[in-house]
C-alpha positions as CSV (number, residue, x, y, z in Angstrom):
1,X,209.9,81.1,98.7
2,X,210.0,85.0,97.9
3,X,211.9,84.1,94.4
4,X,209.3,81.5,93.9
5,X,206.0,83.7,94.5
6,X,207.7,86.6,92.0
7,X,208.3,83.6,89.3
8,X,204.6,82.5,89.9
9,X,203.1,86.1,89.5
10,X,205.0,86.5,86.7
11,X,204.0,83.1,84.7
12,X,200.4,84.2,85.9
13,X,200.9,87.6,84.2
14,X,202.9,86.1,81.1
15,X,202.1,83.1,80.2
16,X,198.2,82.9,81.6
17,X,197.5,86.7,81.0
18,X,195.9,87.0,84.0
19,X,194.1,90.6,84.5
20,X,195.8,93.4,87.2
21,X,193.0,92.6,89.8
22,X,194.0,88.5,89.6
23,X,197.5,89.4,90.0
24,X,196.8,92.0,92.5
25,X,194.8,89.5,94.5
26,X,197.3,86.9,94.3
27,X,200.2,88.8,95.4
28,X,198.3,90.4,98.4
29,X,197.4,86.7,99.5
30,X,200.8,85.2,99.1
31,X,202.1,88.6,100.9
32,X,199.7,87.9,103.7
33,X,201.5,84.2,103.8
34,X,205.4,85.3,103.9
35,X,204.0,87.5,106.8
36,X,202.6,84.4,108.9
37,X,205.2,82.4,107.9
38,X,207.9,84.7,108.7
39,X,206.2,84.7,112.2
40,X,207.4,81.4,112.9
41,X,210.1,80.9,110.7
42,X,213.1,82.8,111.2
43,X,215.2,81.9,108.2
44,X,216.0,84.0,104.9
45,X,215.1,83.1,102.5
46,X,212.4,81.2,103.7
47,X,212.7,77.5,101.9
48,X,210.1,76.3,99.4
49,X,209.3,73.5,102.2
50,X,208.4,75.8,104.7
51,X,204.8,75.3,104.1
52,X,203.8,72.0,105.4
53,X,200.5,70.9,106.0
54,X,200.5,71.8,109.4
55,X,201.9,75.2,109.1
56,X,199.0,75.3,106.4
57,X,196.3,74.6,108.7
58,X,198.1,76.9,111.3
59,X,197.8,79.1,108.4
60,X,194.3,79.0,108.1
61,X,193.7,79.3,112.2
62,X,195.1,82.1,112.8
63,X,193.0,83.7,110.1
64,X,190.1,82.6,112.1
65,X,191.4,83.9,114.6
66,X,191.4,87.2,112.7
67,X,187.7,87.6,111.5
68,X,188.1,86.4,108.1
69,X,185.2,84.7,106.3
70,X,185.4,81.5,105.1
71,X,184.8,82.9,101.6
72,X,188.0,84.9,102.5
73,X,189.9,81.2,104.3
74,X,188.8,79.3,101.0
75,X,190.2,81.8,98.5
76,X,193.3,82.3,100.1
77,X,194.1,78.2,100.6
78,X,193.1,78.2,96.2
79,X,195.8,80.5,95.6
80,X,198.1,78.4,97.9
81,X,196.9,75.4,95.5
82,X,197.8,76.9,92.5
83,X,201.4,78.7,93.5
84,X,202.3,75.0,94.7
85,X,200.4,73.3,91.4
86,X,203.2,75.8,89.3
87,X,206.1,74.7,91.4
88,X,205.4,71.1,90.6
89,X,205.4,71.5,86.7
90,X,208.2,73.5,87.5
91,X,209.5,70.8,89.1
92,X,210.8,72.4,91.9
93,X,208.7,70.8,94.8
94,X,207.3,67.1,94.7
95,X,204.0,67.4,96.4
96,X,201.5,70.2,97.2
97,X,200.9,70.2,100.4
98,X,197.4,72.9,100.3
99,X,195.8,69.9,98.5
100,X,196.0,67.9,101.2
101,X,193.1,70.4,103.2
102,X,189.7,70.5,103.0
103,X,188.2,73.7,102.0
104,X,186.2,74.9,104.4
105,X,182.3,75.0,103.8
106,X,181.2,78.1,102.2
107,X,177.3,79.4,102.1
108,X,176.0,79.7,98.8
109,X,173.5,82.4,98.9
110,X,172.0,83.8,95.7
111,X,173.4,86.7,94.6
112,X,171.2,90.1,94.4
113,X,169.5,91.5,91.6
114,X,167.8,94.7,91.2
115,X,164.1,94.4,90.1
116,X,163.8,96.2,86.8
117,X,162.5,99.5,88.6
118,X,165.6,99.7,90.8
119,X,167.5,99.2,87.6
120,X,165.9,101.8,86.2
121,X,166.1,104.7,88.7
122,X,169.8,103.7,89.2
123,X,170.1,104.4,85.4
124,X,168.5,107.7,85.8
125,X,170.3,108.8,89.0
126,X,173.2,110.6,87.4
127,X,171.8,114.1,87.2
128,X,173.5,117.0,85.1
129,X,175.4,117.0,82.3
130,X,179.1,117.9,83.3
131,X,181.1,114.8,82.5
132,X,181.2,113.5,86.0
133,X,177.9,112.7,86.0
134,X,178.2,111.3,82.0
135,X,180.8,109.4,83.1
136,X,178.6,107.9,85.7
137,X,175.7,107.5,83.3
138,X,177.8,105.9,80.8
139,X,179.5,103.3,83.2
140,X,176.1,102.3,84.8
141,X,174.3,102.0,81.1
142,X,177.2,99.7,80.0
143,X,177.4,97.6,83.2
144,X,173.6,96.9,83.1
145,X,173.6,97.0,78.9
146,X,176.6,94.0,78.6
147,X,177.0,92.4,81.7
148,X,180.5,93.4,81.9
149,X,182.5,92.4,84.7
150,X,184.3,95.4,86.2
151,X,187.9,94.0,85.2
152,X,186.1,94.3,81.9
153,X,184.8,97.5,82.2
154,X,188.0,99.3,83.0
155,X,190.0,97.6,80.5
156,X,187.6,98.5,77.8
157,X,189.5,100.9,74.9
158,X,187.7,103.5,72.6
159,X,188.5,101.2,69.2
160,X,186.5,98.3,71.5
161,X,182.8,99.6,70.8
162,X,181.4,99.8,67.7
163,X,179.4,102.9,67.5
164,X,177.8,101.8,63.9
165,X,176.8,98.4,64.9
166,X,175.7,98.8,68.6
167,X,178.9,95.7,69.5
168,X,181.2,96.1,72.3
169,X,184.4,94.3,72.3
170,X,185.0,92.5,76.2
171,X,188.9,91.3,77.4
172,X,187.6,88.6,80.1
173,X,189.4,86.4,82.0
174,X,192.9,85.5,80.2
175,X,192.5,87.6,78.1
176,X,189.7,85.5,76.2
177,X,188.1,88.4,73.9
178,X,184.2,87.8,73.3
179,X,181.8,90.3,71.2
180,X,178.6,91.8,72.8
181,X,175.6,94.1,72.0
182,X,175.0,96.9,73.7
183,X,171.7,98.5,73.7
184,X,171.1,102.1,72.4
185,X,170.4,103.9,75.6
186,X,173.9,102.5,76.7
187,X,175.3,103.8,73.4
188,X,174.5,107.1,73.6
189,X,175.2,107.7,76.8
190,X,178.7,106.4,75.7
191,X,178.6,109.3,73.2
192,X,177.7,112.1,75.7
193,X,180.7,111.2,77.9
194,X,183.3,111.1,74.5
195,X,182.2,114.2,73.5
196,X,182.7,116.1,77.0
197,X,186.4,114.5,76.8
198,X,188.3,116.2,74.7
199,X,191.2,113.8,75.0
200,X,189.3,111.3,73.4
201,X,188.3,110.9,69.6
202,X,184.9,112.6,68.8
203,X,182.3,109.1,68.1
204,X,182.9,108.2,64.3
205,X,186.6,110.2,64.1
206,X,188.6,108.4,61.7
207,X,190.3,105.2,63.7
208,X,193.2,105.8,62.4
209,X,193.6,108.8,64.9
210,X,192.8,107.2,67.6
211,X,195.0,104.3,69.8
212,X,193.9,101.0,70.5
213,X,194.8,101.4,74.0
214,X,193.2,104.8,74.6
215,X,190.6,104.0,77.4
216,X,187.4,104.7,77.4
217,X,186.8,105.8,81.1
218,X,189.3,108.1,82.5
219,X,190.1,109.7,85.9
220,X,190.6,113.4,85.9
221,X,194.1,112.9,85.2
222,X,193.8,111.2,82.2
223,X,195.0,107.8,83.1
224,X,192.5,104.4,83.0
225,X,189.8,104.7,85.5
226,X,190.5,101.6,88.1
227,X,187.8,99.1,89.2
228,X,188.1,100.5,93.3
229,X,187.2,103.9,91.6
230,X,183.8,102.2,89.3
231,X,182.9,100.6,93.0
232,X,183.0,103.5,94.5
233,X,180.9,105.2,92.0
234,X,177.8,102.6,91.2
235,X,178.1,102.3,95.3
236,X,177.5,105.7,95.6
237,X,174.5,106.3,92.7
238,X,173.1,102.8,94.2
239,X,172.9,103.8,98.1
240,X,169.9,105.6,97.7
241,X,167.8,102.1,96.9
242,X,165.7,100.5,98.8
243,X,168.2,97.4,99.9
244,X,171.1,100.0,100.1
245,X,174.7,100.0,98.1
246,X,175.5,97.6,95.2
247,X,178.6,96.3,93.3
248,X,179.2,96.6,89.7
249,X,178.9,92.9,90.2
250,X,175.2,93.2,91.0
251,X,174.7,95.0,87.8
252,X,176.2,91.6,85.6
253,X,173.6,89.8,88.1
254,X,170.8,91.6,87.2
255,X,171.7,91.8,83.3
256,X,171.1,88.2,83.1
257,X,168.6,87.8,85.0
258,X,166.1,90.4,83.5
259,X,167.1,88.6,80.2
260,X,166.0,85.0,81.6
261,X,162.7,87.0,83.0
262,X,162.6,88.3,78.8
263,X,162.9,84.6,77.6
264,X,166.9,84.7,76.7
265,X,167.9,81.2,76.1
266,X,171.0,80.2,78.6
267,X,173.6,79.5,76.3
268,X,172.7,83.0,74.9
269,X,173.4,84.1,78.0
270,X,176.6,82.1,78.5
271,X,178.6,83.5,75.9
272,X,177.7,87.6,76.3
273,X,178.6,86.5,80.1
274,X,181.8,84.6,79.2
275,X,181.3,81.6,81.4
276,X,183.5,78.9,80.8
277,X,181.0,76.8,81.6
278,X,176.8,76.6,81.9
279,X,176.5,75.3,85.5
280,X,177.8,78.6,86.3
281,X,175.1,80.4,84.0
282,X,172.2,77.9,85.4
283,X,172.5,79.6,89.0
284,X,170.6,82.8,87.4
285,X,167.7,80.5,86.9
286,X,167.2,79.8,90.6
287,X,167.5,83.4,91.2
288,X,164.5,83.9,88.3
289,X,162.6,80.8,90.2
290,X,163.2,82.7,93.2
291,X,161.7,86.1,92.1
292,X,158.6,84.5,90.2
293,X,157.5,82.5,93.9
294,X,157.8,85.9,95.8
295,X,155.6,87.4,93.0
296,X,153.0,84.7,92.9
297,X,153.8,84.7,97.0
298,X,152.1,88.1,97.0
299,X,150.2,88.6,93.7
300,X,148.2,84.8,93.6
301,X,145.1,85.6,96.9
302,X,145.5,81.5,97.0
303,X,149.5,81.0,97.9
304,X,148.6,79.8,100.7
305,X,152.0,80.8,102.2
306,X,151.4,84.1,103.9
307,X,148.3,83.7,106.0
308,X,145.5,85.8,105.4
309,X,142.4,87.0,108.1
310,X,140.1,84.0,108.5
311,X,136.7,83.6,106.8
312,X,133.9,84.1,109.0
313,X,131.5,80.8,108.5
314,X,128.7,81.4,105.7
315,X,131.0,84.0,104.1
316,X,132.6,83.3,100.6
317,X,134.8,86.4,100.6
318,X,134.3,86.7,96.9
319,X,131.5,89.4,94.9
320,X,131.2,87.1,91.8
């Protein structure tokens, strides 16, 4: 089983070119399993057909048990689907046996969006002009400017943005390379952070003095900024809003849907997000529905869905 996890991660890594934070994710998972199984197996190496469906389900009980979220249950049984799915093109185990169980039910709330104030003033919150709080400028512009996803973000190299044409080049998942715009506010405060580093090429340096793997945000040390570290930073610009900390997700969240508000059309929207497929894109037009309702909700004085004080009997309650 151990030799057969490393093979997987590798193929994953290899052949699918999954990103750091997919591989990361997988391997903690399939850790987490060796560990239960390990529990109740004794023998080493374990076998490939230690996992049987009820040692699955036993699997998924005792993370229960633990405090896990289903979203956490459902994710952990997928990557247990697709280890096993490998091993059968490999041919190197018959059936998969995490097929065989349901997934549990998941919710399927809406995900948050800043109104276009709160985007705002998290834009502005940055203050000063030392290159911590560039950097921070620069990361927030370009999360809510492309709709990057934070995998995205961190990978992103200083021969990836095109400083002339206001394009930003985006590795997404396996490594599928798509070609967005990024405004001008975004842009420049790209170019205040590049020139506080002096490691990096001044903006419009000739390329061929610069890598193509040189990354664009760095940690003090030099080395690639990770996606824990860009959480930690929008959380901590973000806290100060009204509904509290967001992720760099939120900001991809927001991106489209202020451009659905604008008019966008969907499969516009699609390809800067890099969804495989629309369905995925269509959720953000729910979350618009959802935003115009709570503005007519309050704006419109005939909603009728939050009641108002009663009209006294031979009163109109209007001037004209």
């Amino acid at each position: 089983m151990e030799d057969a996890i490393r093979a997987f991660l590798t193929y994953l890594e290899v052949q699918r070119g999954a990103s750091r934070e997919t591989i990361r994710s997988y391997g903690s998972d399939l850790k987490q399993v060796l560990a239960f199984l390990r529990m109740q197996d004794r023998r080493s190496p374990l076998p490939l057909d230690v996992l049987t469906l009820d040692r699955i389900r036993a699997y998924l009980r005792w993370l229960d048990q633990r405090g896990e979220k289903a979203t956490s249950l459902a994710r952990k049984l997928a990557t247990l689907r697709s280890l096993y799915r490998y091993l059968m093109r490999e041919g190197r185990v018959a059936d998969n046996p995490a097929a065989k169980v349901r997934t549990p039910k998941l919710p399927r709330p809406l995900p948050r969006v800043l109104n276009k104030d709160e985007a705002a003033a998290l834009m502005e919150s940055p203050l000063g002009g030392d290159v911590i709080a560039c950097r921070a400028r620069a990361i927030l512009e370009t999360l809510y400017s492309t709709g990057a996803r934070v995998s995205e973000l961190v990978t992103l190299n200083v021969d990836d943005v095109d400083w002339q044409n206001g394009l930003v080049r985006l590795s997404g998942k396996g490594r599928k390379e798509r070609v967005v715009p990024i405004g001008t506010v975004a842009l420049a405060a790209l170019r205040d952070y590049s020139a506080l580093t002096p490691s990096l090429p001044a903006v419009g340096e000739s390329r061929r003095r610069s890598r193509s793997d040189l990354p664009m945000f760095r940690n003090p040390r030099g080395g690639r900024l990770t996606a824990r570290s860009v959480a930690r930073i929008v959380a901590r610009y973000s806290a100060p809003l009204s509904g509290g900390q967001v992720s760099p997700h939120t900001l991809r969240h927001s991106f489209a849907t202020h451009l659905l508000d604008e008019g966008a059309d969907l499969r516009a929207i699609q390809e800067m997000l890099g969804h495989a497929s629309l369905a995925t894109t269509q959720r953000y037009t729910h979350v618009a529905t959802d935003h115009v309702m709570a503005v007519y909700d309050r704006a419109h004085p005939r909603a009728g869905r939050v009641p108002g004080p009663k009209l006294r009997p031979g009163k109109s309650g209007a001037k004209d």
